[in-house]
C-alpha positions in Angstrom: -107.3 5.6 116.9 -105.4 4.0 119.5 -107.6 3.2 122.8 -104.4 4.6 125.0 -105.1 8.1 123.4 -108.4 8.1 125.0 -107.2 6.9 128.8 -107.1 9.3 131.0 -110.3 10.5 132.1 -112.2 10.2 135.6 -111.1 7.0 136.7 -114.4 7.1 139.0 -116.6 9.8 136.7 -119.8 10.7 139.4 -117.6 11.0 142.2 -114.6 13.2 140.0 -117.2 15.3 138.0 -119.2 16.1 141.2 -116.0 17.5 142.9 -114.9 19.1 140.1 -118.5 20.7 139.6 -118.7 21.7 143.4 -115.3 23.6 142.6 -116.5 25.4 139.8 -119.5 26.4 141.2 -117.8 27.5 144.2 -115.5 29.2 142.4 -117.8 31.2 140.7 -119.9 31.9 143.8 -117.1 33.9 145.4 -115.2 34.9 143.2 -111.4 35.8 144.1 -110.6 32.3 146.0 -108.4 29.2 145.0 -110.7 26.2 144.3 -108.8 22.7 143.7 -109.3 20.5 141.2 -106.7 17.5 141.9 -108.1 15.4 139.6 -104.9 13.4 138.6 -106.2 13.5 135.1 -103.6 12.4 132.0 -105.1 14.0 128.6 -103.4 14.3 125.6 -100.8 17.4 125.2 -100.8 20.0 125.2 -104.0 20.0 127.0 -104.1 20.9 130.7 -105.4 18.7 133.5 -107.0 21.8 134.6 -108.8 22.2 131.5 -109.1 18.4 130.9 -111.2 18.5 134.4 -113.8 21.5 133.6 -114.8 20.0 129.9 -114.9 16.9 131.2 -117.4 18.1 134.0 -119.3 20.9 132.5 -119.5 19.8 128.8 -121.7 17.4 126.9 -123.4 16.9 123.0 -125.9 19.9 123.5 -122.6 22.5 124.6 -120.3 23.5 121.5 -117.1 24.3 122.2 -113.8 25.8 121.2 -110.3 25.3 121.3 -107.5 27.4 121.1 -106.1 26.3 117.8 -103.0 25.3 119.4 -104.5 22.4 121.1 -106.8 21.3 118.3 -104.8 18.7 117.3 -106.1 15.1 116.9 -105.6 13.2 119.6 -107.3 16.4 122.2 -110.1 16.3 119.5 -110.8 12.4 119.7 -110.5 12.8 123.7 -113.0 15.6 124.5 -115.4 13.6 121.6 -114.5 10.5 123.4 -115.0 11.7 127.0 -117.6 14.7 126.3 -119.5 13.9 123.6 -119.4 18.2 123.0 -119.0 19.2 119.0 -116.1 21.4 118.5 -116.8 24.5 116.8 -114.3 26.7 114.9 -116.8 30.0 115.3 -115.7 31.7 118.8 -119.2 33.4 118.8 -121.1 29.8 118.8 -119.2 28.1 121.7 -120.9 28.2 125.1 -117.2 26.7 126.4 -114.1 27.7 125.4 -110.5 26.9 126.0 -107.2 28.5 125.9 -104.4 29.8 126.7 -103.6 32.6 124.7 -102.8 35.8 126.3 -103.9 37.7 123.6 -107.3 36.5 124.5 -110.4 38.9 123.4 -112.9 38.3 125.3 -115.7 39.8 122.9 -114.8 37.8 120.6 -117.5 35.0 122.8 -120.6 35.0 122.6 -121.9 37.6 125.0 -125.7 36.5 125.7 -128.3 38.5 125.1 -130.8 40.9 127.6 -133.3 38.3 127.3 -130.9 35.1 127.7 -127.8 36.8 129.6 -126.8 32.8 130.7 -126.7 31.5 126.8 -123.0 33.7 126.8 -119.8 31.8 126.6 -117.9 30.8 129.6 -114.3 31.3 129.1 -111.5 28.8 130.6 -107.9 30.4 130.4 -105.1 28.3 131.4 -102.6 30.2 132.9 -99.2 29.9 133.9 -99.8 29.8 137.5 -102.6 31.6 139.9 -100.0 33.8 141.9 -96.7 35.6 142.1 -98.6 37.9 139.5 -99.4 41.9 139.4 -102.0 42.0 142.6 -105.6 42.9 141.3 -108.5 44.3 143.6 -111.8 42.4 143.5 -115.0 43.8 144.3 -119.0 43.2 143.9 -121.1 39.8 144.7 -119.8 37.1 146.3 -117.3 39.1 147.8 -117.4 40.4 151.3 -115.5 43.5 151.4 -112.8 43.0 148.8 -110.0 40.4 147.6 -107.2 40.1 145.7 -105.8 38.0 143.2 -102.1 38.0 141.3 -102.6 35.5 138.5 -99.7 35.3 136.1 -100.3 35.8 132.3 -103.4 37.5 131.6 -103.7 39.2 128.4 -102.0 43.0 128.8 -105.3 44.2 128.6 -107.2 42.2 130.9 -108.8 45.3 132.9 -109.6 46.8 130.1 -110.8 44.4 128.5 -113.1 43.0 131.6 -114.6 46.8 132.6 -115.8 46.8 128.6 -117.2 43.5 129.8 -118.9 44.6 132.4 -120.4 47.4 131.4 -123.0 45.3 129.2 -124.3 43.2 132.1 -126.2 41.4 132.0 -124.6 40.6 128.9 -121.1 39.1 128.6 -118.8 36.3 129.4 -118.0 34.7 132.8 -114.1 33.2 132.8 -112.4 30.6 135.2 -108.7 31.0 135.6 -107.1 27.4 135.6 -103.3 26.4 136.9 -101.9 24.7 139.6 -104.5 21.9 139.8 -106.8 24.8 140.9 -109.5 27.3 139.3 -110.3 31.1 140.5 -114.1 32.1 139.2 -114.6 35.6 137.7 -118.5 36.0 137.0 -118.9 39.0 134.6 -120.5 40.8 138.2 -116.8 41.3 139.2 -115.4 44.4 139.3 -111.6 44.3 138.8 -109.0 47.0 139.3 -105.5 47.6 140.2 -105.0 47.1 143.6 -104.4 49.7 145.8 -101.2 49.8 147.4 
């Protein structure tokens, strides 16, 4: 494998995994805003900096992941070993991260947790096209005072569907971060998400 295949990581890794961390965390606390990432990271293609930056912070040998097949090619699979450490699974429903872009996207597909262990669910990571300029969507429930509104572009057609089926098992199902623009937007399976009003 050639060593420049496997550049492009945090250049300083406490300092870049810590902000990154603080950004998903906060992202996921109140759901609805814009974190940044601006990392600066370089990982192979076709995977995202955005996505680079979340595995690279929340993944390690005891987290199995998955890829959306059409970045599992070899050089993204010898970078996330190389930089995580994580084991790459194949099986949607054994991956506690996962990563994609496909906007056909099912979210029960993931593993959904269980009423005893509601946190062992998968977190989902869509990369997206961008995180505005979108259909407007109305946010509501914790971590959210009042309401907000999001207009993310390239969600799967249907995404509200899909997420009220989601949360109507809580305190099973999935959580997902939206990733573009060097940014994140949390969506913790406590969000309710409609239409918004006009």
């Amino acid at each position: 494998m050639d060593s420049q295949v496997l550049d492009g990581g945090f250049t300083h890794p406490v300092m870049q995994s810590q902000t990154a961390f603080r950004a998903v965390m906060d992202a996921l606390a109140n759901p609805g805003t814009i974190q940044a990432l601006g990392l600066g990271l370089l990982p192979p293609k076709p995977l995202s900096p955005e996505l680079a930056a979340v595995a690279l912070t929340l993944c390690d040998h005891d987290t199995p992941l998955w890829l959306d097949p059409s970045f599992a090619n070899d050089d993204v699979l010898a970078w996330l070993r190389f930089h995580t450490g994580a084991p790459v699974t194949s099986a949607r429903a054994e991956a506690k991260f996962a990563f994609t872009r496909e906007p056909a996207m099912v979210l029960a597909d993931f593993d959904q947790g269980s009423d005893a262990y509601p946190d062992r669910s998968t977190t989902i990571v869509l990369a997206l096209p961008t995180l505005g300029g979108g259909s407007a969507l109305h946010l509501a429930g914790p971590g959210i005072d009042g309401s907000s509104a999001i207009a993310p572009q390239g969600l799967p057609a249907d995404f509200l569907a899909q997420w009220a089926q989601n949360g109507a098992q809580f305190p099973r199902g999935v959580d997902l971060l939206l990733v573009a623009d060097g940014a994140l937007i949390g969506l913790p399976r406590t969000t309710c998400i409609s239409p918004k009003e006009a």
